[in-house]
DOSE-510488 format. One line per field, with one value per residue (C-alpha): residue number from 1; x, y, z. Coordinates in nm, 3 decimals. Layout:
N
pos: [NUM  ...]
u: [X  ...]
v: [Y  ...]
w: [Z  ...]
This chain:
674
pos: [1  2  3  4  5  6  7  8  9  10  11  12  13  14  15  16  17  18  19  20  21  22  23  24  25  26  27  28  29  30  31  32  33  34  35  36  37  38  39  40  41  42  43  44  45  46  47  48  49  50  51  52  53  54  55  56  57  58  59  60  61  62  63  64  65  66  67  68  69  70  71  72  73  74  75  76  77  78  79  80  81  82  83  84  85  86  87  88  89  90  91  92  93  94  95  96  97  98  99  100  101  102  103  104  105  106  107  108  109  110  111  112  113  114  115  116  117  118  119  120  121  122  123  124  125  126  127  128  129  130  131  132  133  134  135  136  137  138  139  140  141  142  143  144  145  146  147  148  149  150  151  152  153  154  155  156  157  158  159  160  161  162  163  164  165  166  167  168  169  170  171  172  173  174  175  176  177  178  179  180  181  182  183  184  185  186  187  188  189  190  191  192  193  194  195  196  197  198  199  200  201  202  203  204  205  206  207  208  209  210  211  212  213  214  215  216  217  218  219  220  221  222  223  224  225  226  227  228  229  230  231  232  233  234  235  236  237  238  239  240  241  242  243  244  245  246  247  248  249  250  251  252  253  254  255  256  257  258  259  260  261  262  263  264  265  266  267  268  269  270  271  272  273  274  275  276  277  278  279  280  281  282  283  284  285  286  287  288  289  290  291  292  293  294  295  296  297  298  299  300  301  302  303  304  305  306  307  308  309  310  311  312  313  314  315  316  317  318  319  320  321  322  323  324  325  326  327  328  329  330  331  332  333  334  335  336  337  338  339  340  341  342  343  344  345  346  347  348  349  350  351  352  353  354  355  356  357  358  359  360  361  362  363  364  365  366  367  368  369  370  371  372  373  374  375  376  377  378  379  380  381  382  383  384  385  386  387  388  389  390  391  392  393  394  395  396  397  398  399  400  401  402  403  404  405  406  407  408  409  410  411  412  413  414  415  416  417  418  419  420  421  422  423  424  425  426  427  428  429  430  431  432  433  434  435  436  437  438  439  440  441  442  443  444  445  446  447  448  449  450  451  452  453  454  455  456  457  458  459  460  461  462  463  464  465  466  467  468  469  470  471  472  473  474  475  476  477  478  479  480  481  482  483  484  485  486  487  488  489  490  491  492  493  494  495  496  497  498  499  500  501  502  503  504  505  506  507  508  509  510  511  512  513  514  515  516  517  518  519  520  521  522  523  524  525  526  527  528  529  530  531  532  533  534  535  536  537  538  539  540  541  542  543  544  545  546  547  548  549  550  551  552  553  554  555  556  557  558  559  560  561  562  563  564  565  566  567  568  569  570  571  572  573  574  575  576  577  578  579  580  581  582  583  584  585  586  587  588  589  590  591  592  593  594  595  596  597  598  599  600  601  602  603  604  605  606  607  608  609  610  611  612  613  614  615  616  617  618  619  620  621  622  623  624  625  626  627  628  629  630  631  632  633  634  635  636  637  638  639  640  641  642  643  644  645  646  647  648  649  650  651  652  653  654  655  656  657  658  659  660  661  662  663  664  665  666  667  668  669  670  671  672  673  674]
u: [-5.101  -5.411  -5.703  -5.676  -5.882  -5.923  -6.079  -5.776  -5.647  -5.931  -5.887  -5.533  -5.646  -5.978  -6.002  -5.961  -6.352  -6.517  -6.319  -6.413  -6.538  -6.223  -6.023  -6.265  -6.307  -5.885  -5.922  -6.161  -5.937  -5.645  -5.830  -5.970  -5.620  -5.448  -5.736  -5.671  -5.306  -5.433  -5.567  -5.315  -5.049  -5.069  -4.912  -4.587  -4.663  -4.560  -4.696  -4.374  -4.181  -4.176  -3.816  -3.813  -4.013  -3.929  -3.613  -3.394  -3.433  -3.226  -3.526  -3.632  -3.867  -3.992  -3.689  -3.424  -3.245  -3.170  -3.258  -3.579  -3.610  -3.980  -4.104  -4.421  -4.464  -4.893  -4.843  -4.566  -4.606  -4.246  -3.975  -3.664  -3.378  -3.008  -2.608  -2.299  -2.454  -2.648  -2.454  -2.696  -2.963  -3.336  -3.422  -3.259  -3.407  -3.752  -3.997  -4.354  -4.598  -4.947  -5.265  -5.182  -4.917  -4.601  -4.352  -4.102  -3.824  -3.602  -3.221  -3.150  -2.820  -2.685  -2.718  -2.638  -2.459  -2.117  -2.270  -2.429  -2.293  -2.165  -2.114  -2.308  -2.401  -2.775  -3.082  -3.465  -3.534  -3.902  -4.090  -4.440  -4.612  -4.327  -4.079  -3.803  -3.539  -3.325  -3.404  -3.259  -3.500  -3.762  -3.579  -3.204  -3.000  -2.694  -2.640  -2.319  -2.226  -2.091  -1.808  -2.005  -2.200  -2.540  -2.662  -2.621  -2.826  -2.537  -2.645  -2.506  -2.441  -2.089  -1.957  -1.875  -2.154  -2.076  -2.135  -2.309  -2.094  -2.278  -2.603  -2.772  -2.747  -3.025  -3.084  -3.052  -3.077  -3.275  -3.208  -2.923  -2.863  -2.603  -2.702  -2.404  -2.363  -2.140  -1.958  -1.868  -1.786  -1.388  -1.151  -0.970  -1.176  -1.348  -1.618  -1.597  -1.678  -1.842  -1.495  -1.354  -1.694  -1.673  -1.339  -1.291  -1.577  -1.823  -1.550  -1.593  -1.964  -1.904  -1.672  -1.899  -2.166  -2.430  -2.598  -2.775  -2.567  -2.846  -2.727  -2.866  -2.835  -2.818  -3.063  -2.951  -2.961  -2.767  -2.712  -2.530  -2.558  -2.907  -2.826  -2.954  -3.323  -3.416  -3.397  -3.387  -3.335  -3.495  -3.332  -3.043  -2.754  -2.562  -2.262  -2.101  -1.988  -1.899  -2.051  -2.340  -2.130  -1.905  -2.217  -2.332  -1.964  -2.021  -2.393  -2.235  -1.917  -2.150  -2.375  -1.992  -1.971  -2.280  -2.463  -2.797  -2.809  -3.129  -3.156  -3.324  -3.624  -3.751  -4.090  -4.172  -4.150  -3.896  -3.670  -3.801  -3.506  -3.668  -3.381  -3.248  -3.560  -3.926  -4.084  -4.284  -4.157  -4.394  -4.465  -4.772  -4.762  -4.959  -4.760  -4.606  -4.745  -5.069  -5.123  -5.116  -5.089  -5.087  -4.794  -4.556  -4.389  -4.354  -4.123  -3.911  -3.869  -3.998  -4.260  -4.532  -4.654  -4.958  -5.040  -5.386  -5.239  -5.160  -4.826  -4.663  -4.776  -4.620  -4.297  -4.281  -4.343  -4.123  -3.882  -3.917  -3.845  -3.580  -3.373  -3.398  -3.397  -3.114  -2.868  -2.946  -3.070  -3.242  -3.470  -3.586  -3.628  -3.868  -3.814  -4.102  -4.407  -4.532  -4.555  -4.682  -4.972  -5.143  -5.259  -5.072  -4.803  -4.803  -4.669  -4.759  -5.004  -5.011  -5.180  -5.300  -5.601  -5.725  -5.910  -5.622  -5.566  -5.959  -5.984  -5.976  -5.655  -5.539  -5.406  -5.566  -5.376  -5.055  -5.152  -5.279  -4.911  -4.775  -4.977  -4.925  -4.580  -4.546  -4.734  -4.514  -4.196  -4.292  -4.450  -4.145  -3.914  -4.054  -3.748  -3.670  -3.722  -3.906  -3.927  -4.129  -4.026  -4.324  -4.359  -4.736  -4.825  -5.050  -5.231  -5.109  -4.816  -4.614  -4.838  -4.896  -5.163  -5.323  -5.404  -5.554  -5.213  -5.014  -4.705  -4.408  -4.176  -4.080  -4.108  -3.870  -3.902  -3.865  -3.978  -3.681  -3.386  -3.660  -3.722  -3.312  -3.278  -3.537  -3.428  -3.046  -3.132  -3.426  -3.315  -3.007  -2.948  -2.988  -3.329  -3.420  -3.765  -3.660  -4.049  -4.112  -3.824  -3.895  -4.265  -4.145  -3.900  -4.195  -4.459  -4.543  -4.790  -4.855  -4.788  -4.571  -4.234  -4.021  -3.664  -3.509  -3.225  -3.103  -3.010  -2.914  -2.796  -3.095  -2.933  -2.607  -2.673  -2.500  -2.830  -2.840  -2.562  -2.481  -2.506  -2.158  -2.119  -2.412  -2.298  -1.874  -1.889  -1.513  -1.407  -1.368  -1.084  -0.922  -0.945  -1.044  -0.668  -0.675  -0.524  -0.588  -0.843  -1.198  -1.498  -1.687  -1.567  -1.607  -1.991  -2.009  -1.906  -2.088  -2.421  -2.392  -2.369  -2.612  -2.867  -2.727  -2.789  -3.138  -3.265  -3.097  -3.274  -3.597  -3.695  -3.794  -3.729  -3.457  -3.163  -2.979  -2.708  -2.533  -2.211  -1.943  -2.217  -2.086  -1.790  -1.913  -1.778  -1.714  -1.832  -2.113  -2.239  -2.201  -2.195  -2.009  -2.187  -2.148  -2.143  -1.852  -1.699  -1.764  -1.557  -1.580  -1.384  -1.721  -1.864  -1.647  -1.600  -1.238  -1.197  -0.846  -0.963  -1.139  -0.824  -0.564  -0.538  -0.413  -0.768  -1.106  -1.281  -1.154  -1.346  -1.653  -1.635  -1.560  -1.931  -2.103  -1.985  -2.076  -2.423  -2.450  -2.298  -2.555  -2.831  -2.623  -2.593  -2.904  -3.180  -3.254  -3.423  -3.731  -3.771  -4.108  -4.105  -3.985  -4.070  -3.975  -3.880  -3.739  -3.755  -3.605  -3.679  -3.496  -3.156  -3.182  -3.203  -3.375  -3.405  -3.546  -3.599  -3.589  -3.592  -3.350  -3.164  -3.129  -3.090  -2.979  -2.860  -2.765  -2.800  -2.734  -2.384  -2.168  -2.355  -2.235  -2.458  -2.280  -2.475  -2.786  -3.055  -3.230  -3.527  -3.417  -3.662  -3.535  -3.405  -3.034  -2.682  -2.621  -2.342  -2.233  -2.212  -2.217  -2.124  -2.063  -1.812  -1.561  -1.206  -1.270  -1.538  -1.335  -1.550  -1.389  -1.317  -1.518  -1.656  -1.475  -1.549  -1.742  -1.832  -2.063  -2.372  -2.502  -2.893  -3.066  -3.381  -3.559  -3.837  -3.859  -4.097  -4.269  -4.009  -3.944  -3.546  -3.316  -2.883  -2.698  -2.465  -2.223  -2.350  -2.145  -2.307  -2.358  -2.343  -2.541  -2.477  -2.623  -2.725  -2.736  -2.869  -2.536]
v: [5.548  5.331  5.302  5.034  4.731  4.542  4.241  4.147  4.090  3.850  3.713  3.602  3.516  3.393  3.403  3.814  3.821  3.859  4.234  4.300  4.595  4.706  4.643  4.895  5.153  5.166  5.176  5.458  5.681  5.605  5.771  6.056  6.115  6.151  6.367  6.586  6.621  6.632  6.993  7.123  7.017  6.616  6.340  6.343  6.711  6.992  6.748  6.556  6.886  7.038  7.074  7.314  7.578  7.525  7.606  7.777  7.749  7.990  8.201  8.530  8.802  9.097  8.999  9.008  8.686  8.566  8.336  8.196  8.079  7.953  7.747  7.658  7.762  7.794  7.857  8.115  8.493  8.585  8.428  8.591  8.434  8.445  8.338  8.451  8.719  8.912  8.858  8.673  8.974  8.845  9.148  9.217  8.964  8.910  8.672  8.765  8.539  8.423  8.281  7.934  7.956  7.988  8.278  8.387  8.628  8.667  8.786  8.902  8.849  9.199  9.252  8.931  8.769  8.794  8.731  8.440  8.162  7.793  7.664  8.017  7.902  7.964  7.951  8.060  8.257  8.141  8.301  8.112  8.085  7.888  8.170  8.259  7.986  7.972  7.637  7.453  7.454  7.135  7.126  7.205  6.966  7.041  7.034  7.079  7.120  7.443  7.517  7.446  7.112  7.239  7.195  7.444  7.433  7.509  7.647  7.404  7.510  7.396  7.562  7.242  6.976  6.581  6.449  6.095  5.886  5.592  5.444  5.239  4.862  4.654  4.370  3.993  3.797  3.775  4.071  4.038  4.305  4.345  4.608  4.861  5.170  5.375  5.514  5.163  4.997  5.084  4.906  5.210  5.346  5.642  5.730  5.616  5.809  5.798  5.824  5.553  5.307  5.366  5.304  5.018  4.857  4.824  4.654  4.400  4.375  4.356  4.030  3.837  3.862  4.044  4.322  4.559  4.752  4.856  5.191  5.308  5.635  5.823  6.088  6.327  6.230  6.452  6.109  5.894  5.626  5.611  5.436  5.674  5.617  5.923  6.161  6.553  6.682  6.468  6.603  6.633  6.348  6.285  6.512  6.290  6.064  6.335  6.620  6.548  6.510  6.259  6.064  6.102  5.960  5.643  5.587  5.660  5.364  5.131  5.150  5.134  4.811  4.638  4.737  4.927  5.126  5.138  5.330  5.322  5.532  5.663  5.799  5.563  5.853  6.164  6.300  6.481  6.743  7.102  7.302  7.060  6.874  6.922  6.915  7.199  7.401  7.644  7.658  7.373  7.019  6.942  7.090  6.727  6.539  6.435  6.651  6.501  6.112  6.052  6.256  6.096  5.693  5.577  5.313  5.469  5.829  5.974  6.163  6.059  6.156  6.308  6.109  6.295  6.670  6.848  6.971  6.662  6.474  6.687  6.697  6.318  6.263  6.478  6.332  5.984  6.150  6.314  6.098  5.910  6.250  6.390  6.138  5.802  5.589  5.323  5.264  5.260  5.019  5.154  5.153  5.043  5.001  4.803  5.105  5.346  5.155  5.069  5.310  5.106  5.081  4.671  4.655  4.346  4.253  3.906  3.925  3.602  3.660  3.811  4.064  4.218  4.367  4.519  4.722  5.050  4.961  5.036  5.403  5.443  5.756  5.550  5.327  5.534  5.726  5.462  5.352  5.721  5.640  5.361  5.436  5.801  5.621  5.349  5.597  5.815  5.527  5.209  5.016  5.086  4.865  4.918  4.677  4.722  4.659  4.467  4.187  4.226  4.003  4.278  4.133  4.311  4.503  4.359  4.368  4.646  4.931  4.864  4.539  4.685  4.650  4.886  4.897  4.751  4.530  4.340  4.267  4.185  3.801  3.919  3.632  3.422  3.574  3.569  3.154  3.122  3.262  3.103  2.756  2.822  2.955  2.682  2.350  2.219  2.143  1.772  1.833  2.062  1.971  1.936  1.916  2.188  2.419  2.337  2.488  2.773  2.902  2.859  3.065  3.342  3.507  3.368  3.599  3.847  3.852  3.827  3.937  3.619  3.680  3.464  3.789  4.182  4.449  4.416  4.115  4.227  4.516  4.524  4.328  4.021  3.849  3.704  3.382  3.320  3.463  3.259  2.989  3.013  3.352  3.344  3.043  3.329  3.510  3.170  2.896  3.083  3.008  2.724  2.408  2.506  2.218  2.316  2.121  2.401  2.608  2.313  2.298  2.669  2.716  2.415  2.561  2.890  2.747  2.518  2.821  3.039  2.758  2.694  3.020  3.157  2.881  2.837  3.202  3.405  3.541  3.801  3.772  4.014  3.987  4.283  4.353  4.160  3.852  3.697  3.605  3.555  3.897  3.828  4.108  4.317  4.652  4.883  5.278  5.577  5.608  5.713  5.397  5.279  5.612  5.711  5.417  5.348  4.989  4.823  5.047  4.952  4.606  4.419  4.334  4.238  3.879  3.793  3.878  3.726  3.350  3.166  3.248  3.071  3.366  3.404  2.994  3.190  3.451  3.222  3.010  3.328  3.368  3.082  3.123  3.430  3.200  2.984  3.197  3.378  3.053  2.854  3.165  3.000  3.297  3.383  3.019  2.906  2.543  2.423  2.095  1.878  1.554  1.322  1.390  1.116  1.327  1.004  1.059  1.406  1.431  1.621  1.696  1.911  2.118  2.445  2.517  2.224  2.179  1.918  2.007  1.742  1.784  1.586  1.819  1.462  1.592  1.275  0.993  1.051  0.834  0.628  0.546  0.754  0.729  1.024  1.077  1.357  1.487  1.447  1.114  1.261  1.190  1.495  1.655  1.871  2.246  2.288  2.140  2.292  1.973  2.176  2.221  2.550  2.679  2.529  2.190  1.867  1.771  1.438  1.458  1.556  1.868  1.817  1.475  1.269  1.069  0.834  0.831  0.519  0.356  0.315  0.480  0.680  0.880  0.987  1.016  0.741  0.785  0.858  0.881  0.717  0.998  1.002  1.293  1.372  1.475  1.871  1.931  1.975  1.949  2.129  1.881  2.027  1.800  1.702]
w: [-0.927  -0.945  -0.673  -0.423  -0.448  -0.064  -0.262  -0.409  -0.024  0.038  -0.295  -0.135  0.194  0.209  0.597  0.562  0.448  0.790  0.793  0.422  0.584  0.769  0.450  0.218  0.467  0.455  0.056  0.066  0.361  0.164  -0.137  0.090  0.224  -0.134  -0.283  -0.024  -0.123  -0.442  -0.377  -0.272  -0.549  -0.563  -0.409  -0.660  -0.670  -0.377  -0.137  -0.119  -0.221  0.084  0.143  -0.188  0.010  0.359  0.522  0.316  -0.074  -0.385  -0.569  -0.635  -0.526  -0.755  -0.998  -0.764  -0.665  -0.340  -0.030  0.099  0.424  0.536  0.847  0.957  1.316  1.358  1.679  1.700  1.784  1.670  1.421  1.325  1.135  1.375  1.248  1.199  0.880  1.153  1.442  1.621  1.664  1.707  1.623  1.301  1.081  1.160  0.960  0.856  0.896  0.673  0.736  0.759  1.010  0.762  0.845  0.596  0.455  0.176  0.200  -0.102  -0.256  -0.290  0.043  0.207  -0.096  0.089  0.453  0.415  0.208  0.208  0.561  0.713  1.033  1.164  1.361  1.380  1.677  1.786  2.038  2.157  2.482  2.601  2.607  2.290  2.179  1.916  1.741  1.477  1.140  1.124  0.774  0.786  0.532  0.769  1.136  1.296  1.641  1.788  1.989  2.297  2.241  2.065  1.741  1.501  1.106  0.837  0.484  0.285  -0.057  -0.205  -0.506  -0.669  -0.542  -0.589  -0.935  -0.950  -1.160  -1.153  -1.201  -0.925  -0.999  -1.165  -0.910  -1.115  -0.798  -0.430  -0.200  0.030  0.288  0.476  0.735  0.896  1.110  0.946  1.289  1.435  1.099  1.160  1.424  1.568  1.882  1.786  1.555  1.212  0.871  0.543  0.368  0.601  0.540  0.157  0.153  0.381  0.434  0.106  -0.054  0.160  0.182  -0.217  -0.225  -0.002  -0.225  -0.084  -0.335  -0.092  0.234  0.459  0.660  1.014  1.204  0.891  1.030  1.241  1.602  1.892  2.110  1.959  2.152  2.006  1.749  1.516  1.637  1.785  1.559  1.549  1.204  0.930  0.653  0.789  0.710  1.018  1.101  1.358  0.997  0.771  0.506  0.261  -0.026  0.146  0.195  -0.158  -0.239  -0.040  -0.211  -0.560  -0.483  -0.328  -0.688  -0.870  -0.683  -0.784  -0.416  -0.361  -0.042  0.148  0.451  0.789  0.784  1.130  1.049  1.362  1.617  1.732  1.976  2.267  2.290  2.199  2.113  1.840  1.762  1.617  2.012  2.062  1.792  1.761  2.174  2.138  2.204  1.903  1.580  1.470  1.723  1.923  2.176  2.547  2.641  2.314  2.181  2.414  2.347  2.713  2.655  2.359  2.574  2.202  2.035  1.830  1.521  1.383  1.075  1.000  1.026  0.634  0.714  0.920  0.630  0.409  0.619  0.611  0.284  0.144  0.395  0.219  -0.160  -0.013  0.062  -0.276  -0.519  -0.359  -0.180  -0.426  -0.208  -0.318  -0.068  0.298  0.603  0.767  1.127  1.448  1.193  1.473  1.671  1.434  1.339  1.677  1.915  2.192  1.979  2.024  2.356  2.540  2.273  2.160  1.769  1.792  1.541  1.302  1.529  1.628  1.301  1.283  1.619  1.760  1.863  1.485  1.444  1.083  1.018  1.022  0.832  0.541  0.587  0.531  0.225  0.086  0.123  -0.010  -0.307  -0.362  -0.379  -0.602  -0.817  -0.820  -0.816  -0.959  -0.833  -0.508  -0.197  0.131  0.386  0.729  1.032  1.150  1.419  1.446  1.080  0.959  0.665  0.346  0.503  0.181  -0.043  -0.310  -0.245  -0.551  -0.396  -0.047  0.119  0.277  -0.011  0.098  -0.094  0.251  0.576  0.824  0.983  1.302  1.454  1.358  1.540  1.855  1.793  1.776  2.119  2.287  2.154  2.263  2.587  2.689  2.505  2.404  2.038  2.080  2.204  1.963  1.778  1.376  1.242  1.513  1.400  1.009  1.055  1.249  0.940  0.706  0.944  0.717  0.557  0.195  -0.114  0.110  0.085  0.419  0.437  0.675  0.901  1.191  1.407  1.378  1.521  1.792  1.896  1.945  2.164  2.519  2.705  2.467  2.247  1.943  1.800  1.834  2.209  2.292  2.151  2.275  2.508  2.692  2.443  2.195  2.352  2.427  2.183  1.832  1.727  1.412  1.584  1.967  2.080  2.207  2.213  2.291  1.969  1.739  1.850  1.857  1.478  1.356  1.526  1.402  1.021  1.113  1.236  0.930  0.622  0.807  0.826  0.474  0.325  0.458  0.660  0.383  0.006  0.113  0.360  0.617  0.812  1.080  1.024  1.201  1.256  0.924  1.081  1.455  1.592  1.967  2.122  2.193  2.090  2.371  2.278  2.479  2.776  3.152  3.258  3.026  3.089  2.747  2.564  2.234  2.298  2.179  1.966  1.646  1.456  1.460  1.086  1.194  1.337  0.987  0.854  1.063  0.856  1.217  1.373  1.267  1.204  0.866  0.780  0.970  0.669  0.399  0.504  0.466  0.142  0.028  0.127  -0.076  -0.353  -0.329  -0.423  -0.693  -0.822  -0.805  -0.767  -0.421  -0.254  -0.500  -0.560  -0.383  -0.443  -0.044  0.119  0.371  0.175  0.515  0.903  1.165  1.471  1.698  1.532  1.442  1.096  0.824  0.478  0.244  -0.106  -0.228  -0.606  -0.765  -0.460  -0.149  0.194  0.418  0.837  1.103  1.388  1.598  1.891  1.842  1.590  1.227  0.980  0.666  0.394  0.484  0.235  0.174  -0.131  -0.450  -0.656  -0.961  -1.159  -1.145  -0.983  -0.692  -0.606  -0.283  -0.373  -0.004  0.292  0.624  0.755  0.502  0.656  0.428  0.721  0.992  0.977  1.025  0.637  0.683  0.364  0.022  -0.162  -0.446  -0.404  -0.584  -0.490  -0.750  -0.836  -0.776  -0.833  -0.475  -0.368  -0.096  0.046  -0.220  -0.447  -0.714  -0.635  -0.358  -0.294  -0.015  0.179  0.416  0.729  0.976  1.276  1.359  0.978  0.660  0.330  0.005  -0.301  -0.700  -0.991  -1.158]
């Protein structure tokens, strides 16, 4: 770990200098904040070790071996541990408490050896101001529910724990995630598992290319509609998929396979539910979270954090080498930094300038979490990925804290999938501004990496739509059948390559796709709810269309591929030479570079363009190593695969040599150097 240095930031962007300040006053907290930890064990010490003393942990006391079980409940006046070993009696087991607000006891083994076990079902009895409830531990590893709905901690201690058999991949090429939710990844209407995902569905994410799966609602979360963002036991992998060695199975297959596995991360904020969740634990509003106004996220229905307090901290941190040490991960998204990191959590606000990254608007304390963070798991970890989930443009969010940033490998372009739906809904394509739209893609901030998608699983949530519905809607339980005519369909699938090649190559140095969008699911996300009456119909993915040859799903798939091809190939992603080398805004066309390759479209509805001269870089006959027109993707064919467009001597545009090619309208093609 090395001290942060803000100049480096302003070193990097010049117009930071006005809030030199601002940016060494986060420097110096971020050093106050970890010397603090470093009292009290260290950063990589027991201040992201909390899980081995709290909750319940094998050791000894005066010799004898046994079980630990410790929570911190400051403002408690009772705790007593309850399950099936005691018979439920808050009186039997009761915990004694310390000065700082930490109750404990210890069970040894020769008396509770045979009572309380593997799959021992428990709870802490805690009795505040508030009244006595039995609550599930801040940090049980296992939650189950009981026979009548509630949420039940589970000692989880198997006599023959999973063995890793593999080691996590090293990664040769860009990042390309492929993001999933493990209990709507299967066809069949129900909730899916961590067997059944492992099984049936990394295999797939494997043979498209992609070399990162990207897993939400990991965390324990009692509705499941949620989406896994509202979370009640931290530590806890959810039940709803499986046990935590069958998830420690699916990370050790998807590393087998070549795939890293980074999971959502929801530091961002917390259930309200008390019984099952971390709200008013101890009987105060303040324990985790601010106290009042503050404590509460209006428009999420959540809790917020207390960055600045010790213990949450501690509990967070911790949470975030968790994960890593004992499940494999390698890596987090982490979810609604946008929220965390402004006091009004960005609602409404339009960050427009610089200034609205240096106000009291900024919650400091998140922001130094997330630089301690940031800078434990990199330390611990040199490899892994995190990526924010930022809309805001915070300067340094992806840059290292060593340089005065806040750590992260990535963050999301979240402004892409927003420009896509704007443009669809307000313009149609033939109207569409190419320089306009070319800019947009290439809107970021300089020296951070972005991780570029076109939409995700925000986008495909019952209340918006995908690309493909957008684009075809009641078309795609018509006319998806290969040989069935439909204009809308063939302008449908051309778009959505179009949008797909546009934004894989130009929107940032990583890629991400939700799963089913690779091959234009057509439906929407809706989870069991009353007013489905509890269906799971569109809660689940239908692989079977991508599989079925006679439907044009399956050409869909193979485009996606190929994109993923194309950076395995040709390093596409981390290469930061781009620009725009011809733009004919009256007939629709446009062309570009990125690395060694050519990018030409004609988004133009009905005029294809023969003999369309277009300026290469380089002094060199080009050949198509992509071309969306390919019957192969359900195009038209118009152009032959492979073909070949001779080099010749006539300026163009800056460029001492261009190629004549044939571009059919509502496609693109991808040139290589032959």
């Amino acid at each position: 770990m090395t001290d942060p240095d803000s100049a480096r930031l302003i070193s990097i962007d010049p117009w930071l200098e006005p809030y030199a300040s601002e940016l060494k006053h986060r420097t110096t907290s971020f050093e106050a904040a970890r010397d603090r930890l470093d009292a009290n064990g260290g950063l990589i010490g027991g201040a992201s070790l909390a899980y081995h003393y709290y909750g319940l942990n094998r050791g000894e006391r005066h010799g004898v071996a046994g079980l630990w079980y410790r929570e911190w409940a400051p403002g408690a006046s009772y705790l007593a541990l309850v399950g099936d070993f005691n018979g439920w009696d808050r009186g039997k087991n009761p915990m004694e408490p310390d000065s700082h607000g930490v109750w404990s006891i210890f069970l040894p083994d020769r008396e509770y050896g045979d009572r309380f076990g593997h799959q021992s079902r428990f709870k802490v009895h805690v009795a505040s101001a508030i009244g006595g409830f039995d609550r599930v531990p801040a940090y049980a590893r296992r939650v189950v529910k009981d026979d009548f709905g509630s949420f039940t901690a589970q000692h989880w201690d198997p006599p023959a724990p999973y063995r890793f058999k593999h080691h996590p991949p090293s990664q040769t090429h860009a990042l390309k995630i492929y993001e999933a939710h493990v209990g709507m990844a299967q066809e069949s209407e129900r909730v899916g598992s961590y067997a059944e995902f492992e099984q049936n569905v990394l295999p797939r994410i494997a043979a498209l290319g992609y070399n990162a799966v990207q897993l939400m609602a990991i965390m324990e979360h009692p509705y499941y509609g949620s989406f896994g963002y509202h979370v009640s036991s931290f530590y806890a992998p959810c039940s709803n998929f499986g046990t935590p060695e069958e998830l420690r199975r699916l990370v050790d297959t998807a590393h087998g396979l070549g795939l890293v596995v980074i999971m959502d991360l929801v530091h961002s904020h917390a259930v309200k539910n008390t019984l099952e969740g971390l709200n008013r634990f101890d009987g105060t509003d303040h324990q985790y979270f601010h106290a009042g106004a503050r404590g509460e996220h209006v428009a999420w229905d959540s809790k917020c954090f207390d960055y600045a307090r010790y213990e949450v901290q501690r509990f967070l941190l911790s949470n975030a080498r968790y994960w890593l040490d004992e499940f494999g991960f390698d890596g987090y998204r982490f979810d609604g930094v946008t929220s965390m990191i402004y006091l009004n959590h960005g609602l409404g606000a339009e960050f427009s300038s610089y200034d609205d990254y240096f106000n009291a608007n900024v919650d400091t304390d998140a922001v130094i979490y997330l630089m301690l963070a940031n800078d434990l798991i990199h330390t611990l970890h040199p490899n892994a990925i995190t990526i924010a989930e930022d809309v805001s443009g915070m300067p340094g969010m992806a840059r290292p804290v060593a340089d005065g940033g806040l750590g992260f490998d990535y963050r999301l372009a979240m402004g892409l999938p927003d420009n896509w739906i704007k443009l669809l809904k307000e313009q149609a394509d033939e109207e569409w501004d190419l320089g306009s739209l070319y800019q947009t893609l290439l809107n970021r901030r300089a020296s951070e990496k972005h991780v570029a998608y076109a939409e995700s699983h925000d986008q495909a949530l019952v209340g918006d739509k995908t690309l493909a519905f957008r684009l075809m809607d009641a078309e795609m339980y018509t006319s998806m059948l290969r040989g069935v005519p439909s204009p809308i369909v063939d302008r449908g699938i051309a778009l959505l390559k179009l949008i797909r090649l546009l934004t894989f190559s130009l929107g940032g140095e990583a890629w991400m796709n939700f799963m089913g969008n690779e091959f234009g699911h057509p439906e929407w996300i809706d989870f069991p709810r009353e007013g489905n009456g509890f269906s799971h119909h569109f809660a689940r993915r239908q692989w079977s269309l991508v599989d079925n040859p006679s439907l044009r799903y399956a050409g869909i798939n193979r485009f996606d591929a190929a994109l993923m091809s194309l950076d395995n190939t040709y390093n596409l992603l981390t290469d930061p030479l781009i620009a725009q080398l011809a733009l004919h805004q009256d007939t629709h066309q446009i062309v570009y570079r990125r690395g060694p390759l050519v990018f030409a479209y004609n988004l133009h509805p009905t005029e294809s363009v023969a003999d369309l001269r277009i300026p290469v870089p380089d002094a060199v006959d080009y050949r198509v190593v992509l071309n969306t027109d390919d019957l192969e993707f359900e195009g038209a064919g118009r152009v032959a695969s492979g073909a070949v467009y001779p080099m010749q001597s006539v300026p163009m545009y800056g460029c001492d040599q261009s190629v004549q090619i044939y571009l059919p309208c509502r496609s693109a093609q991808v040139l290589a150097p032959r």
